[in-house]
N, C-alpha and C positions, 0 to 999 in steps of 0.2 A: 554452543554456537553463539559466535557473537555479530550483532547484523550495526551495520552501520547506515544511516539513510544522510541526503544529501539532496540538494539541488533547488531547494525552499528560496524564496525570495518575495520581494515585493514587485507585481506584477497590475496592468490595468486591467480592469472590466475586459473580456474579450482576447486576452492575451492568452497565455500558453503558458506552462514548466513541465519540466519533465525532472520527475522523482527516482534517485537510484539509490537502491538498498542493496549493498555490500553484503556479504555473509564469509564468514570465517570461522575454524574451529572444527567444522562437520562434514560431512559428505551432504554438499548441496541438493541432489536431486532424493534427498528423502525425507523431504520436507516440501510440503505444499505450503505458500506465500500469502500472506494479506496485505494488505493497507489499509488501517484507519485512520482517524484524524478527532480530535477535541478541541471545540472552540472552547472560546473564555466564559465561564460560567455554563455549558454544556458538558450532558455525559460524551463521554467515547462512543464511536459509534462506528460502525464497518465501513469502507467505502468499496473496495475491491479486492481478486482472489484469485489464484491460477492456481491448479494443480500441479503436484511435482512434474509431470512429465508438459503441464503445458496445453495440454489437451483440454480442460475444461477451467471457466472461468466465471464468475460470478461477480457482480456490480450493483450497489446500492443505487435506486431507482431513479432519484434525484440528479444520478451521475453518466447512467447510462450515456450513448451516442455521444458524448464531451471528453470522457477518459476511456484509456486504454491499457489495460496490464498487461505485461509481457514477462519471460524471462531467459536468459541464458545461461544454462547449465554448465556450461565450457568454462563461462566468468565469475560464476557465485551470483551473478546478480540477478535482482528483480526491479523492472521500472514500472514506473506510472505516470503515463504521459495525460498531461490534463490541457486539452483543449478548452476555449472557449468559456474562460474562469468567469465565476461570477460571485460579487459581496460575500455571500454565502458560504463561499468553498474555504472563505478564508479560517484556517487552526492550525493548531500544529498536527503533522501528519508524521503516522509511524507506521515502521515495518513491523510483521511476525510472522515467526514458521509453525505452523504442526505439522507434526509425523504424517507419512504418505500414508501408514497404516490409516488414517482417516478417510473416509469421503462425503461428498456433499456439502452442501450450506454449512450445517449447522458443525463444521469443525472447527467455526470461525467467531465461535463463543468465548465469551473471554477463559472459559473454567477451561474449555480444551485449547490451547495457544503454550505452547512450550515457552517460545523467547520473543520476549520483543526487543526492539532496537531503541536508541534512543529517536527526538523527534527533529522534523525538520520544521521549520516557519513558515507558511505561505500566508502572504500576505495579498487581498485582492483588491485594490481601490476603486469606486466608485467613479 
C-alpha cells in the first residue's frame, strides 16, 4: 500500500488546512487510518485515527474539538481537517494504515503501523 498525504502549508494562528492522504496498492477499507506529525527536534507522536469502516475515531488530547478525521472508502482517502491552528500544531504530518484485524487505541503504536506515507509541512505562524 502506498499512501500519499497532501494539503500542508503555511497557514495563521486560527486558520484552518485540511490534510488528504491518498492510498493506493490495497484494498482500502482494510486498513484503519492515523495521523501523526513530528516537529523539529521532537518524537513522532499520534495525533488522530478512524477505523476502517469509519465508525470509531480516536484524537490526541491537545487536538481534540480543533481537528477532525474522516474517511471515504469509495476514494482511498483519509483527511484531517484542522481547525483553529495553533504555534504548536506546526510539524510535519503523516499518514498510516494498520490492518482492520486491529482495534483500539493501541493499534496506533508505531511497532503495529503497517505503511506510512510520506510527510506533509504545516507550517503555523504566530
Amino acid at each position: 500500500v502506498q499512501l500519499q498525504a497532501s494539503g500542508g502549508g503555511l497557514v495563521q494562528a486560527g486558520g484552518s488546512l485540511r490534510l488528504t492522504c491518498a492510498a493506493s496498492g490495497g484494498t482500502f477499507s482494510n486498513y484503519n487510518m492515523g495521523w501523526f506529525r513530528q516537529a523539529p527536534g521532537k518524537e513522532r507522536e499520534f495525533v488522530a485515527a478512524i477505523s476502517w469502516s469509519g465508525g470509531t475515531t480516536y484524537y490526541l488530547d491537545s487536538v481534540k474539538g480543533r481537528f477532525t478525521i474522516s474517511r471515504d472508502n469509495a476514494k482511498n482517502t483519509v483527511y484531517l481537517q484542522m481547525n483553529s491552528l495553533k504555534p504548536e500544531d506546526t510539524a510535519v504530518y503523516y499518514c498510516a494504515a494498520v490492518g482492520n484485524w486491529c482495534s483500539g487505541r493501541g493499534c496506533y503504536a508505531d511497532e503495529v503501523i503497517d505503511y506510512w506515507g510520506k510527510g506533509t509541512q504545516v507550517t503555523v505562524s504566530s
